[in-house]
mmJSON file of the N, C-alpha and C atoms, coordinates in Angstrom:
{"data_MODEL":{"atom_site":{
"group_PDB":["ATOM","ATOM","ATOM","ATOM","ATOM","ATOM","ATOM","ATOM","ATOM","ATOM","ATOM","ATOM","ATOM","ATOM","ATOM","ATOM","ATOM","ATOM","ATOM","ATOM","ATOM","ATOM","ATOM","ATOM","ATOM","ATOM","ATOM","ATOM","ATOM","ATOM","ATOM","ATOM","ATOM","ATOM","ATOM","ATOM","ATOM","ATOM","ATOM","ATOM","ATOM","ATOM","ATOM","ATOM","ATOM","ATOM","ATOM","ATOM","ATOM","ATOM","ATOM","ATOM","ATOM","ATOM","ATOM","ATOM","ATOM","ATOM","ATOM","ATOM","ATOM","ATOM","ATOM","ATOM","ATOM","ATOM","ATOM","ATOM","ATOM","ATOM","ATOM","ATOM","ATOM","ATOM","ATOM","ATOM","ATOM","ATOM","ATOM","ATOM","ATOM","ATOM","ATOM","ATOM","ATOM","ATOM","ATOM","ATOM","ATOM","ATOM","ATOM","ATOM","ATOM","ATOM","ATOM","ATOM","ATOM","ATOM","ATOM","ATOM","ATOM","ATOM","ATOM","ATOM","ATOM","ATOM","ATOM","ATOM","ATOM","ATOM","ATOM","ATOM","ATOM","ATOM","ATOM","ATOM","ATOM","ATOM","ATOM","ATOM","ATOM","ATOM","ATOM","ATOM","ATOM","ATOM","ATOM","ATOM","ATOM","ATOM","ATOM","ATOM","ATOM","ATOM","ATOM","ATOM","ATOM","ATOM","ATOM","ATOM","ATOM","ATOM","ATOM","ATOM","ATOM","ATOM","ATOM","ATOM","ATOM","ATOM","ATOM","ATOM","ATOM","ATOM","ATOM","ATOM","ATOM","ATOM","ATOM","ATOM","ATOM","ATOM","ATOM","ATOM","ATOM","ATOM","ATOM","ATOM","ATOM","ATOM","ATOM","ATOM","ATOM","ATOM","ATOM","ATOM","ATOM","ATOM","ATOM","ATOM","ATOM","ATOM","ATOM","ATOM","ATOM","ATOM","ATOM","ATOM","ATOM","ATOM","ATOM","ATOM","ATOM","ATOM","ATOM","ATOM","ATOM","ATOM","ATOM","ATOM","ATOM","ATOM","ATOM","ATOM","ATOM","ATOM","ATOM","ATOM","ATOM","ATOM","ATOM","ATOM","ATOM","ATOM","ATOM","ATOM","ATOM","ATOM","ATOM","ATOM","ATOM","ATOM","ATOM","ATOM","ATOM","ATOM","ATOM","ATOM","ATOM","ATOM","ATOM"],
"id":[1,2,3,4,5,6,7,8,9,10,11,12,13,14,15,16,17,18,19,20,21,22,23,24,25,26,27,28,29,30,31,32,33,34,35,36,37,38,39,40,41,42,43,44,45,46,47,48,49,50,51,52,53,54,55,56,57,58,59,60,61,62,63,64,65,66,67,68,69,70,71,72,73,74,75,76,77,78,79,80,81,82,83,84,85,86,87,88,89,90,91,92,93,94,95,96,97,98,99,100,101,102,103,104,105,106,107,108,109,110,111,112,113,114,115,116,117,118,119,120,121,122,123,124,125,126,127,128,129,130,131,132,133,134,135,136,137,138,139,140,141,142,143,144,145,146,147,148,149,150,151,152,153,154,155,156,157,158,159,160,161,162,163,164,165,166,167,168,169,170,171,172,173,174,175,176,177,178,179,180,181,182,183,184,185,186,187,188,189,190,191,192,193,194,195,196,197,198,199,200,201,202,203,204,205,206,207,208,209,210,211,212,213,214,215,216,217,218,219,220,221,222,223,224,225,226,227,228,229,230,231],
"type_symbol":["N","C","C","N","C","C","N","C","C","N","C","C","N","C","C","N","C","C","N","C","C","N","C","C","N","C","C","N","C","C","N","C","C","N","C","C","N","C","C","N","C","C","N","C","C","N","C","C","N","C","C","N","C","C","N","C","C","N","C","C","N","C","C","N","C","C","N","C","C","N","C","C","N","C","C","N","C","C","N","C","C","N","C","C","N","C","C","N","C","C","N","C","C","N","C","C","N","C","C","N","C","C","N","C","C","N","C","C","N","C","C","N","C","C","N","C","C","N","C","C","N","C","C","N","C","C","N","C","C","N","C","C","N","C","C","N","C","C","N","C","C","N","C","C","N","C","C","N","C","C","N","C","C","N","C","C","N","C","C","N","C","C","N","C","C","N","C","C","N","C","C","N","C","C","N","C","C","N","C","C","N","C","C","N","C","C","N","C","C","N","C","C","N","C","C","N","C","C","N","C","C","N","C","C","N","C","C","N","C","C","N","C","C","N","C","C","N","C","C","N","C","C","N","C","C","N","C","C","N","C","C"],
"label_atom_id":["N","CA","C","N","CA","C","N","CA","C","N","CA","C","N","CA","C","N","CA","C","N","CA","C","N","CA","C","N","CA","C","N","CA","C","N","CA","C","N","CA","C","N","CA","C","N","CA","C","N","CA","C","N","CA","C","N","CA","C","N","CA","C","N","CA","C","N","CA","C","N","CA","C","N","CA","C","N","CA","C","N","CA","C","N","CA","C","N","CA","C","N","CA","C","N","CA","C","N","CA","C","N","CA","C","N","CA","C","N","CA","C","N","CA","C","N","CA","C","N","CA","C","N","CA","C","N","CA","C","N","CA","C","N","CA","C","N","CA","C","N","CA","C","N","CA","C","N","CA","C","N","CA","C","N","CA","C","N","CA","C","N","CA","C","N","CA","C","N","CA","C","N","CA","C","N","CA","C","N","CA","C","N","CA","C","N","CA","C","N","CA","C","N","CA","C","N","CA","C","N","CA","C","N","CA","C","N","CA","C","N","CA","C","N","CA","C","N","CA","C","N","CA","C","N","CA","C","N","CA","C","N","CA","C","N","CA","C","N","CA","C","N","CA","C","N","CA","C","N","CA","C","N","CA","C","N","CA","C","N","CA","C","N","CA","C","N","CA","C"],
"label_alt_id":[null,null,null,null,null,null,null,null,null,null,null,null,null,null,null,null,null,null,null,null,null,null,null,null,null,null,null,null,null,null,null,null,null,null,null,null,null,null,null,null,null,null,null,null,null,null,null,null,null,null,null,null,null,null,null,null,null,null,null,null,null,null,null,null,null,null,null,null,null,null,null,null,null,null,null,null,null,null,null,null,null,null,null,null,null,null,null,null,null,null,null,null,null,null,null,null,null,null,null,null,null,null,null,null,null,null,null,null,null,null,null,null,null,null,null,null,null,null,null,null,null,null,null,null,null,null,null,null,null,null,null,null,null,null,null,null,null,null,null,null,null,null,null,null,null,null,null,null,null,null,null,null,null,null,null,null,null,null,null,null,null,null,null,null,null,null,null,null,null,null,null,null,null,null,null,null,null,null,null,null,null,null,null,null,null,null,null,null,null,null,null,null,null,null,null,null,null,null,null,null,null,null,null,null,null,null,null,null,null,null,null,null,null,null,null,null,null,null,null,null,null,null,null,null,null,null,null,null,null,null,null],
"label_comp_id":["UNK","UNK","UNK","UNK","UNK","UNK","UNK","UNK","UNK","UNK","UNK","UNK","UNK","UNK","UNK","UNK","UNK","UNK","UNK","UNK","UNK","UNK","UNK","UNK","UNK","UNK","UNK","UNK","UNK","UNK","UNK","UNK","UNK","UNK","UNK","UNK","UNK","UNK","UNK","UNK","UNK","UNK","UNK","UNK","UNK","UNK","UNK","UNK","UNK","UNK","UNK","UNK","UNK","UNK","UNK","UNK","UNK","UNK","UNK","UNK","UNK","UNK","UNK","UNK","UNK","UNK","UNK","UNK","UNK","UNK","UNK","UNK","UNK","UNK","UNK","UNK","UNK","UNK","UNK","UNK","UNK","UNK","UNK","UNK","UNK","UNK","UNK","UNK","UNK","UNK","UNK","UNK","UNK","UNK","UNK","UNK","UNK","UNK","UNK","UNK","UNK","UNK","UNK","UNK","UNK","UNK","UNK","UNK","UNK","UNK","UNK","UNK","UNK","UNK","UNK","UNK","UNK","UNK","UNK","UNK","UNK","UNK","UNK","UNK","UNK","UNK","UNK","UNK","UNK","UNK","UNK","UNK","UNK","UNK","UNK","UNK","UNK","UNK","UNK","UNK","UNK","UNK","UNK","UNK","UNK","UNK","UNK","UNK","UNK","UNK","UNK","UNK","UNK","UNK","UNK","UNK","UNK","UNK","UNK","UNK","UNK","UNK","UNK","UNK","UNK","UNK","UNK","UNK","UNK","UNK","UNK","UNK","UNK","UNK","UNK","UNK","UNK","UNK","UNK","UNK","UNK","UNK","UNK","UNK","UNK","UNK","UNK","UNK","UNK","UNK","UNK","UNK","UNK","UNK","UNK","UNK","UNK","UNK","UNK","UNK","UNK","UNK","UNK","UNK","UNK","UNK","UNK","UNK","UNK","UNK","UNK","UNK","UNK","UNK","UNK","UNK","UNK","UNK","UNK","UNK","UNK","UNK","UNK","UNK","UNK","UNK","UNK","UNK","UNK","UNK","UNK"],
"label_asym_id":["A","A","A","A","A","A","A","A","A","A","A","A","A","A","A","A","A","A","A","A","A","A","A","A","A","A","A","A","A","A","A","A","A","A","A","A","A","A","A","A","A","A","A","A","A","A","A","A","A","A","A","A","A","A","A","A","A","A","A","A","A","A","A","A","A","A","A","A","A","A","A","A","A","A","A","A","A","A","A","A","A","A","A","A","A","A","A","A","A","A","A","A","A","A","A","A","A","A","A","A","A","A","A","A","A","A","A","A","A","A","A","A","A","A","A","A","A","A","A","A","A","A","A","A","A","A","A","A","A","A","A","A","A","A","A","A","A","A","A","A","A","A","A","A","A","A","A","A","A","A","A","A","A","A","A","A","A","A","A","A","A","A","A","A","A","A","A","A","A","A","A","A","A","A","A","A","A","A","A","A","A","A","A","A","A","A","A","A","A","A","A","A","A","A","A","A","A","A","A","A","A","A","A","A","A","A","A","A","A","A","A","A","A","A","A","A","A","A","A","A","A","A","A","A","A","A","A","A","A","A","A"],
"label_entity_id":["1","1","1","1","1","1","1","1","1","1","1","1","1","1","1","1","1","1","1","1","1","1","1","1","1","1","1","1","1","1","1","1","1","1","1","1","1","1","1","1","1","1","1","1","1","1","1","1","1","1","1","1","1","1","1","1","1","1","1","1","1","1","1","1","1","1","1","1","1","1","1","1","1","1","1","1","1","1","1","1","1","1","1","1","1","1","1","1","1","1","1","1","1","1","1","1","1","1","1","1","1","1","1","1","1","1","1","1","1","1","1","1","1","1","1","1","1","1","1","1","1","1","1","1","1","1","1","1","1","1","1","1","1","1","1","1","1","1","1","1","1","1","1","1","1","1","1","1","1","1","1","1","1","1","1","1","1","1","1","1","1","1","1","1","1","1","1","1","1","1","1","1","1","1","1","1","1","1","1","1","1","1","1","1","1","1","1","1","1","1","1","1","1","1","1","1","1","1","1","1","1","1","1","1","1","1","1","1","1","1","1","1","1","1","1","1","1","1","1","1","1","1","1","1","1","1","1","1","1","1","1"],
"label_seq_id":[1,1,1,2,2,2,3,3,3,4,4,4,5,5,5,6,6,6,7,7,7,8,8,8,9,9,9,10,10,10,11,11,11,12,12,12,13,13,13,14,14,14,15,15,15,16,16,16,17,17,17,18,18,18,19,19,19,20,20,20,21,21,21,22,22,22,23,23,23,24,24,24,25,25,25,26,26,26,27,27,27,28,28,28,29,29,29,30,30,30,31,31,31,32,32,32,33,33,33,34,34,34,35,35,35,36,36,36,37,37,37,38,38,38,39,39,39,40,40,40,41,41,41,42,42,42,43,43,43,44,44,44,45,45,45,46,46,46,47,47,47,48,48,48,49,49,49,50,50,50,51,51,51,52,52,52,53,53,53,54,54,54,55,55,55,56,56,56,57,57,57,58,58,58,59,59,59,60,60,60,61,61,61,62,62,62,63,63,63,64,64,64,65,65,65,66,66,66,67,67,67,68,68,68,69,69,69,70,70,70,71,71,71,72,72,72,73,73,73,74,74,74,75,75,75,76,76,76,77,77,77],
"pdbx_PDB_ins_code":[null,null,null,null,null,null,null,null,null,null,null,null,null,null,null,null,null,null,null,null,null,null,null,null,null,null,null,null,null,null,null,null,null,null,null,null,null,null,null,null,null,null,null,null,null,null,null,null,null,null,null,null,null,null,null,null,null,null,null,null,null,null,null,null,null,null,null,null,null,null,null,null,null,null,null,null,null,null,null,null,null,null,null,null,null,null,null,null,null,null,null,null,null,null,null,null,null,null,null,null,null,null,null,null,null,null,null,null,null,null,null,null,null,null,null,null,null,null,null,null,null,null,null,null,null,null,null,null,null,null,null,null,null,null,null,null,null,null,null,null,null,null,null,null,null,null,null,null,null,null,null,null,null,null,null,null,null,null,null,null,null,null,null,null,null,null,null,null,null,null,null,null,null,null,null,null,null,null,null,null,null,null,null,null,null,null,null,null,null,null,null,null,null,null,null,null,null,null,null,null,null,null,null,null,null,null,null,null,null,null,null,null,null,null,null,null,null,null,null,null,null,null,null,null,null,null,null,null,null,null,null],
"Cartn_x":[-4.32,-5.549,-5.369,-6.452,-6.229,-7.153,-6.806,-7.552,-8.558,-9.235,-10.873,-11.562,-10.731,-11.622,-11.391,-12.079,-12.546,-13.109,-11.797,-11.979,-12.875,-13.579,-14.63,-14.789,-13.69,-13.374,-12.145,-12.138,-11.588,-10.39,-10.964,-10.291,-9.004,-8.059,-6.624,-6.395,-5.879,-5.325,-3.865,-3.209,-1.623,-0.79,0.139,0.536,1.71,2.949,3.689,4.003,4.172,4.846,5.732,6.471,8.122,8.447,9.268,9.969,10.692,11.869,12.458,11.926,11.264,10.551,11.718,11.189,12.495,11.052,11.511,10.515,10.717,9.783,9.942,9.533,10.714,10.919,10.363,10.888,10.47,9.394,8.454,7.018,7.01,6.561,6.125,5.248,5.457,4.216,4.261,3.002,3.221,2.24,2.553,2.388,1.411,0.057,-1.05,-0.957,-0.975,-1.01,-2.279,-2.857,-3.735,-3.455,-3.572,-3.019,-3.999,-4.045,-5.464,-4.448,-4.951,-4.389,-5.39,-5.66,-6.819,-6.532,-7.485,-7.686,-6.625,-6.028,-4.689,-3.324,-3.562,-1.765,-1.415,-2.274,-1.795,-1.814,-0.567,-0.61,-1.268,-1.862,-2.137,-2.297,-1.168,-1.036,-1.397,-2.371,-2.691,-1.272,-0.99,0.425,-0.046,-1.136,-1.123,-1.233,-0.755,-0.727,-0.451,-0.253,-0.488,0.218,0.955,1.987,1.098,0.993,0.029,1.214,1.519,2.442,1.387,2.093,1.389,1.333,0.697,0.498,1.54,2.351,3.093,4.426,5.631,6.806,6.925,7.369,8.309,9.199,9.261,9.956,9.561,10.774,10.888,10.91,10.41,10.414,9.378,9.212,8.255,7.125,7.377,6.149,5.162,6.078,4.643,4.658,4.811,4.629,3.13,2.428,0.391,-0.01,0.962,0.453,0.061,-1.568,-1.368,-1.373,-1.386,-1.492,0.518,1.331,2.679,2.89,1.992,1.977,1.784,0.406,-0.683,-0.727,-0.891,-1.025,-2.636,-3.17,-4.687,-5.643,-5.774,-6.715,-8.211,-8.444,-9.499,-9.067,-8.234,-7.383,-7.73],
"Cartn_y":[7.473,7.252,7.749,8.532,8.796,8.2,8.012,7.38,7.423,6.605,6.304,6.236,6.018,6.313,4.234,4.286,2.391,2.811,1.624,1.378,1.066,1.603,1.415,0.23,-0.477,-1.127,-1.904,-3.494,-4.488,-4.578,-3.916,-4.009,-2.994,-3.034,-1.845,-2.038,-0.777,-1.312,-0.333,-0.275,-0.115,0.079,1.886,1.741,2.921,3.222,3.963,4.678,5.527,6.276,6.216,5.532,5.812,6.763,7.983,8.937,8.034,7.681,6.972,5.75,5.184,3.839,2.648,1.811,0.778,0.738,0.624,0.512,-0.51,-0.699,-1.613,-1.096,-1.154,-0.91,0.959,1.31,2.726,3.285,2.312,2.678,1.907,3.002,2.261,0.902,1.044,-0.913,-1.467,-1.853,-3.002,-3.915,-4.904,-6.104,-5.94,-7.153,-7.471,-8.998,-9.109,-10.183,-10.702,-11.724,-11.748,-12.633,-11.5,-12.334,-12.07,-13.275,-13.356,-14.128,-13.156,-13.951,-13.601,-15.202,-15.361,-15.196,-15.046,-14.521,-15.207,-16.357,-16.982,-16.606,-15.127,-15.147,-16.141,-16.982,-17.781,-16.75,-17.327,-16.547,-17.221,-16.761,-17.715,-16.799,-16.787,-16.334,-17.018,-16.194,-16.954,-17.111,-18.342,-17.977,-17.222,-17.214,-15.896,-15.025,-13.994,-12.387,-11.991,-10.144,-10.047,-8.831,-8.248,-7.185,-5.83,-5.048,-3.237,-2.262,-2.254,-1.01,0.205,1.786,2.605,2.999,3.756,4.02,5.011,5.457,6.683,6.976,6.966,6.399,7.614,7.076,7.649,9.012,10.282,11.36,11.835,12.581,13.585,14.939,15.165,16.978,17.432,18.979,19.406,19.101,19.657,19.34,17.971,17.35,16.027,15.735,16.199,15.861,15.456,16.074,16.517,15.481,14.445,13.389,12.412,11.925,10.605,9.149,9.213,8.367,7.91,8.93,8.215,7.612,8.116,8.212,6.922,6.293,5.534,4.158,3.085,1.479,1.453,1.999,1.564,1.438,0.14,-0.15,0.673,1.596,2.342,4.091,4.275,5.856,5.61],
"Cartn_z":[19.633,20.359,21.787,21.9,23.535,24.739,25.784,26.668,26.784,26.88,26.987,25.588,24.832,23.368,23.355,22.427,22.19,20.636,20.496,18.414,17.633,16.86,16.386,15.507,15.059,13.842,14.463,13.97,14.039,12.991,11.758,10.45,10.295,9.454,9.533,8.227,7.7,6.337,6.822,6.983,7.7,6.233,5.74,4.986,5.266,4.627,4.752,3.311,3.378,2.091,1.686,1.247,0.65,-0.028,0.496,-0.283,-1.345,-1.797,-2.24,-2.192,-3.466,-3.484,-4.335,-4.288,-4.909,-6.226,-7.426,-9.028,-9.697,-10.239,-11.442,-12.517,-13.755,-14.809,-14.895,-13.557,-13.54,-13.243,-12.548,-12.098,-10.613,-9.632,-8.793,-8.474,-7.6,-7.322,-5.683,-5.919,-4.279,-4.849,-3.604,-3.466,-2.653,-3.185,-2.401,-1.623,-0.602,0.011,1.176,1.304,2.479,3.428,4.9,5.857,6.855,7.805,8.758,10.178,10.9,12.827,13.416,13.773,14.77,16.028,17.123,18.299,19.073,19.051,19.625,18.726,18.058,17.253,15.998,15.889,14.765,13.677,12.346,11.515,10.326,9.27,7.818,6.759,6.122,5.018,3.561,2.51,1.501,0.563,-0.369,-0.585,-2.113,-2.569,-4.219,-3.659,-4.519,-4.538,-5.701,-5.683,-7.434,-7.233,-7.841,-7.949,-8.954,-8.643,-9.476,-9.349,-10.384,-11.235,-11.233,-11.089,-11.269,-12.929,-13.149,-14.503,-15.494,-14.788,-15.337,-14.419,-15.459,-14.758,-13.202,-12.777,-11.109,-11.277,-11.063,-11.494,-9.712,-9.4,-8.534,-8.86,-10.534,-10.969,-10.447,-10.192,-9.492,-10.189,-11.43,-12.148,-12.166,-11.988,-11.707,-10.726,-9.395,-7.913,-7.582,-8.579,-8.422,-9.243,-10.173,-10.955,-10.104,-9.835,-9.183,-10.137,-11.049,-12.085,-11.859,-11.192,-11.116,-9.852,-8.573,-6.992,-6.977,-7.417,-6.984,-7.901,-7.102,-7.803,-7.565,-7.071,-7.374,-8.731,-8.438,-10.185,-10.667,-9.032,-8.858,-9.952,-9.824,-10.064,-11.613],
"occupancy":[1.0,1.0,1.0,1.0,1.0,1.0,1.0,1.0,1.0,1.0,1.0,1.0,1.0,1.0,1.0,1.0,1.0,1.0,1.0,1.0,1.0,1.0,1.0,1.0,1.0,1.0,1.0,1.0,1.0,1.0,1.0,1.0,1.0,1.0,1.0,1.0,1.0,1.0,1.0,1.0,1.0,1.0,1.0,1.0,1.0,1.0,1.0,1.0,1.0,1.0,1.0,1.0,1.0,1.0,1.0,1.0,1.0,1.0,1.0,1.0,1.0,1.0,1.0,1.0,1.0,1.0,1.0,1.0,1.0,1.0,1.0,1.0,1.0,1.0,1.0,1.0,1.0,1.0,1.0,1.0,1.0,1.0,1.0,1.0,1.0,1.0,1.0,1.0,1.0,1.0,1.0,1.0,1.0,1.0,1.0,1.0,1.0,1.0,1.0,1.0,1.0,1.0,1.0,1.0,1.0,1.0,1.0,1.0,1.0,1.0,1.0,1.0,1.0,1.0,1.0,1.0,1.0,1.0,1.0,1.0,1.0,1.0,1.0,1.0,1.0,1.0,1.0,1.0,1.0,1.0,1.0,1.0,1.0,1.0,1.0,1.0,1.0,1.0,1.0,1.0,1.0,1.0,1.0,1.0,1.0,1.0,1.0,1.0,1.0,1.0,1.0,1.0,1.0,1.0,1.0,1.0,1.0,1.0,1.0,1.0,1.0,1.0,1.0,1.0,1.0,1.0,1.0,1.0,1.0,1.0,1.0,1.0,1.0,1.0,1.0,1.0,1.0,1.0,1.0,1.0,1.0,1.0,1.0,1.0,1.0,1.0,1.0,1.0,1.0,1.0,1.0,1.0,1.0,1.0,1.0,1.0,1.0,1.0,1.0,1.0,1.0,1.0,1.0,1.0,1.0,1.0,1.0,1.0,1.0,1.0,1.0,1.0,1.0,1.0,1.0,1.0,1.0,1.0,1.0,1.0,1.0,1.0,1.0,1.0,1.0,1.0,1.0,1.0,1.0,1.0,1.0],
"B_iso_or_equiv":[0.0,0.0,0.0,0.0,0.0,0.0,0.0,0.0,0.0,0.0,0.0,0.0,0.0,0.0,0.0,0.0,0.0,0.0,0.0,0.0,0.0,0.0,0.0,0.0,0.0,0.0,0.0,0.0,0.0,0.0,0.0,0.0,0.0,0.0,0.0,0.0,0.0,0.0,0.0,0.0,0.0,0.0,0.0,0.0,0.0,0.0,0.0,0.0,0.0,0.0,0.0,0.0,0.0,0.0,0.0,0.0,0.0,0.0,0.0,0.0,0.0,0.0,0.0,0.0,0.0,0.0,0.0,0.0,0.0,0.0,0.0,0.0,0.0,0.0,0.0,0.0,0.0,0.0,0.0,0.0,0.0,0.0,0.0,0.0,0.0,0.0,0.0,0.0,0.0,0.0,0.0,0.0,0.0,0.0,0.0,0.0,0.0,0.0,0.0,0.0,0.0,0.0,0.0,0.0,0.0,0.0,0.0,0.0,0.0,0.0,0.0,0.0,0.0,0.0,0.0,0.0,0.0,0.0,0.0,0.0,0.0,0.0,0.0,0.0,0.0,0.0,0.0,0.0,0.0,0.0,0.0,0.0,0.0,0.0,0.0,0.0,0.0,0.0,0.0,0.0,0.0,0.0,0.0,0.0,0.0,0.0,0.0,0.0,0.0,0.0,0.0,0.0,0.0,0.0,0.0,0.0,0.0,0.0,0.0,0.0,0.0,0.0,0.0,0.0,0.0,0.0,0.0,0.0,0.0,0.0,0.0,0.0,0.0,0.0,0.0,0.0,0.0,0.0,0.0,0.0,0.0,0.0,0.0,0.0,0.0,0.0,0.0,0.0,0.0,0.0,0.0,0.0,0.0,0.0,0.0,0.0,0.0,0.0,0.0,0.0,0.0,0.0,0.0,0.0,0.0,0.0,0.0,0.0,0.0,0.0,0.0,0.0,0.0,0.0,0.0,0.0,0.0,0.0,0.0,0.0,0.0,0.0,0.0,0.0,0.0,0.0,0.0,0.0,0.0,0.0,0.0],
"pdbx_formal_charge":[null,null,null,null,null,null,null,null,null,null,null,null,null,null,null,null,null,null,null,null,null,null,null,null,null,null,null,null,null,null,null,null,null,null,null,null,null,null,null,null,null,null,null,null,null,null,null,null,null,null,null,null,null,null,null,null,null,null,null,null,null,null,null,null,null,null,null,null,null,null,null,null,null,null,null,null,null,null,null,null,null,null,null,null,null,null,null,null,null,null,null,null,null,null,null,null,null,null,null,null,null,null,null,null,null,null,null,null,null,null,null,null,null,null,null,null,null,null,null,null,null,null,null,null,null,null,null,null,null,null,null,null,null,null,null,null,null,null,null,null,null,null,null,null,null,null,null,null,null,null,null,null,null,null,null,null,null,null,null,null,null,null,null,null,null,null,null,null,null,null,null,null,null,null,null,null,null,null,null,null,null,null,null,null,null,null,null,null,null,null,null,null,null,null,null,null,null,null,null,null,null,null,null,null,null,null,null,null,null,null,null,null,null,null,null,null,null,null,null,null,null,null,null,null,null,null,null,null,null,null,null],
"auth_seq_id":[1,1,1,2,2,2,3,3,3,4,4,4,5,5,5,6,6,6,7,7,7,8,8,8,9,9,9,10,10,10,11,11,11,12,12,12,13,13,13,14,14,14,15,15,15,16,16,16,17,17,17,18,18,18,19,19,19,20,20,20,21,21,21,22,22,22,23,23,23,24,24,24,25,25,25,26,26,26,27,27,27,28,28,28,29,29,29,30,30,30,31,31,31,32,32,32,33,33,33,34,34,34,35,35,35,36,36,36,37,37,37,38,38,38,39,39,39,40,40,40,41,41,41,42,42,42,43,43,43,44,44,44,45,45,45,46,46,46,47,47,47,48,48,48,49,49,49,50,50,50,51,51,51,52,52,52,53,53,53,54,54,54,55,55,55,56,56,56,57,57,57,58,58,58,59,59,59,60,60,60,61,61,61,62,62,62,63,63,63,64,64,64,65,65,65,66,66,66,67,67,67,68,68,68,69,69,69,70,70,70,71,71,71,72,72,72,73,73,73,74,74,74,75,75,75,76,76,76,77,77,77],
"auth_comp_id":["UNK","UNK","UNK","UNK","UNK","UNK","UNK","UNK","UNK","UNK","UNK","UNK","UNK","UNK","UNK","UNK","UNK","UNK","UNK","UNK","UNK","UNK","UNK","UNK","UNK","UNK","UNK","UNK","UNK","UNK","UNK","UNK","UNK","UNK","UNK","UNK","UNK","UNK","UNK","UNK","UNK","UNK","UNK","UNK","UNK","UNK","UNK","UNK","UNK","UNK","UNK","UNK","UNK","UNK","UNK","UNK","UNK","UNK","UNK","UNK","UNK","UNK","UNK","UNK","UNK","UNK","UNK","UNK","UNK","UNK","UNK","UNK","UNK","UNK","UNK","UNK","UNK","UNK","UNK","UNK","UNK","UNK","UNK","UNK","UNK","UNK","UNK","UNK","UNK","UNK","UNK","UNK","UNK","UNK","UNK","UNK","UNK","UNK","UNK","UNK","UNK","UNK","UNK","UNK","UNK","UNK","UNK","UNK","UNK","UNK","UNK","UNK","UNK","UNK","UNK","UNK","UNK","UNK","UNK","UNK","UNK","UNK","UNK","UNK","UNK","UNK","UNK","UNK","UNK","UNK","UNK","UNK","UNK","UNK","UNK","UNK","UNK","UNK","UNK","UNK","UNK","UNK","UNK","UNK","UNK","UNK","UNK","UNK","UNK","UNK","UNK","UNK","UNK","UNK","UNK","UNK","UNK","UNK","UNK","UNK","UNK","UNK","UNK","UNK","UNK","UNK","UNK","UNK","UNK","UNK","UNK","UNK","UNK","UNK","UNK","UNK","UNK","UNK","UNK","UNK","UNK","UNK","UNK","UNK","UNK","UNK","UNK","UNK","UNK","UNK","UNK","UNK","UNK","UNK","UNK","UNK","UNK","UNK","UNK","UNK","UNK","UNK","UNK","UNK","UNK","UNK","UNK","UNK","UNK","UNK","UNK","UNK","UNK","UNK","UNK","UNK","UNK","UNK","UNK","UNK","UNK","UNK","UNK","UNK","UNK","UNK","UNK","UNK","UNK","UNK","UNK"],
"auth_asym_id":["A","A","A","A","A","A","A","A","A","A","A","A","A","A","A","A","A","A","A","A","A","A","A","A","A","A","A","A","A","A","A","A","A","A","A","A","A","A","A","A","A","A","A","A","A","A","A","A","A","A","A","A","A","A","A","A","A","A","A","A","A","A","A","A","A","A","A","A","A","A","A","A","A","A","A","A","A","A","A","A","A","A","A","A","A","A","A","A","A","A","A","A","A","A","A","A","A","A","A","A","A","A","A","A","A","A","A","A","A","A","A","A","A","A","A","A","A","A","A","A","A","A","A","A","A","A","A","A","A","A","A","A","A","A","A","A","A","A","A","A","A","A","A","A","A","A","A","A","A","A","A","A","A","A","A","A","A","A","A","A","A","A","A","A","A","A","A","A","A","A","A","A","A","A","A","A","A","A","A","A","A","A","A","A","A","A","A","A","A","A","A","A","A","A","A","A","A","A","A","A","A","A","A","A","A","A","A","A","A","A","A","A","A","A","A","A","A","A","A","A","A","A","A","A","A","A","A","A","A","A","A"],
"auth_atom_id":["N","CA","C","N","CA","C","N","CA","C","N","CA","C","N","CA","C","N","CA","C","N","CA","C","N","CA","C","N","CA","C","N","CA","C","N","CA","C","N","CA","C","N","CA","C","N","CA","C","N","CA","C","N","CA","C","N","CA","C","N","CA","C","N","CA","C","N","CA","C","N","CA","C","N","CA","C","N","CA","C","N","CA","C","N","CA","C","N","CA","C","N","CA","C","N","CA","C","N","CA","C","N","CA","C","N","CA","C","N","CA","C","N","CA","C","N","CA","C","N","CA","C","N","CA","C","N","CA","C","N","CA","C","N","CA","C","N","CA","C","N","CA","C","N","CA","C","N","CA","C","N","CA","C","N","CA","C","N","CA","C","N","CA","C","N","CA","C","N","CA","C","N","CA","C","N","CA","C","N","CA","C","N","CA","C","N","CA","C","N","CA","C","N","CA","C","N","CA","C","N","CA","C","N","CA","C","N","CA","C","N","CA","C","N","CA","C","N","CA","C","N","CA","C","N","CA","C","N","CA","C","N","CA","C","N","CA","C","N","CA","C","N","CA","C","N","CA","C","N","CA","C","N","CA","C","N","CA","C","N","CA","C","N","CA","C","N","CA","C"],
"pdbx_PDB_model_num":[1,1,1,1,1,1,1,1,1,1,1,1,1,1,1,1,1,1,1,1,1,1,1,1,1,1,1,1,1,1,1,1,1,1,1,1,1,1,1,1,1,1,1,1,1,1,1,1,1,1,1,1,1,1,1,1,1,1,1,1,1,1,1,1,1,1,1,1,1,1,1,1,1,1,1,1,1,1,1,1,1,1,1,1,1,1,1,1,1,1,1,1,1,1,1,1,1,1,1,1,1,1,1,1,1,1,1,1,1,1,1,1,1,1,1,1,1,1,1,1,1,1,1,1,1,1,1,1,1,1,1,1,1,1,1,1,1,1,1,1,1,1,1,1,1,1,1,1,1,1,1,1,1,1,1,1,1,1,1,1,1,1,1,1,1,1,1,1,1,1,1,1,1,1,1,1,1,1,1,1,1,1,1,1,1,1,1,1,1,1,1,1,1,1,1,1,1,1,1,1,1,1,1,1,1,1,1,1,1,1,1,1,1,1,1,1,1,1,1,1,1,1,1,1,1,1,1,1,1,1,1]
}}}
């Protein structure tokens, strides 16, 4: 962000890519969790969450680099 610009949006969804991901049973996955800090820093975390495997095991061959069905945990894909 550069100076003088002002955020349009309150909301973030904050994510990183892992080259090397840690798998389960050979498929990627993350973890959904919900967490809310109010205007004094408090933290409150809900304690359920729910774990999304991708659909098609984890390979570094070229050939499936373009698969997102191996990339991606979204239940949307």
């Amino acid at each position: 962000m550069q100076d003088g610009q002002v955020l349009k949006s309150t909301n973030f969804v904050i994510q990183k890519y892992l080259e090397k991901p840690h798998l389960i049973q050979r498929r990627k996955y993350d973890i959904r969790l919900w967490v809310s800090v109010n205007q004094e820093g408090k933290t409150f975390i809900c304690r359920e969450g729910y774990i999304r495997t991708s659909s098609d095991f984890y390979t570094l061959e070229k050939e499936s680099l373009g698969n997102v069905n191996m990339h991606l945990t979204n239940n949307a894909v």
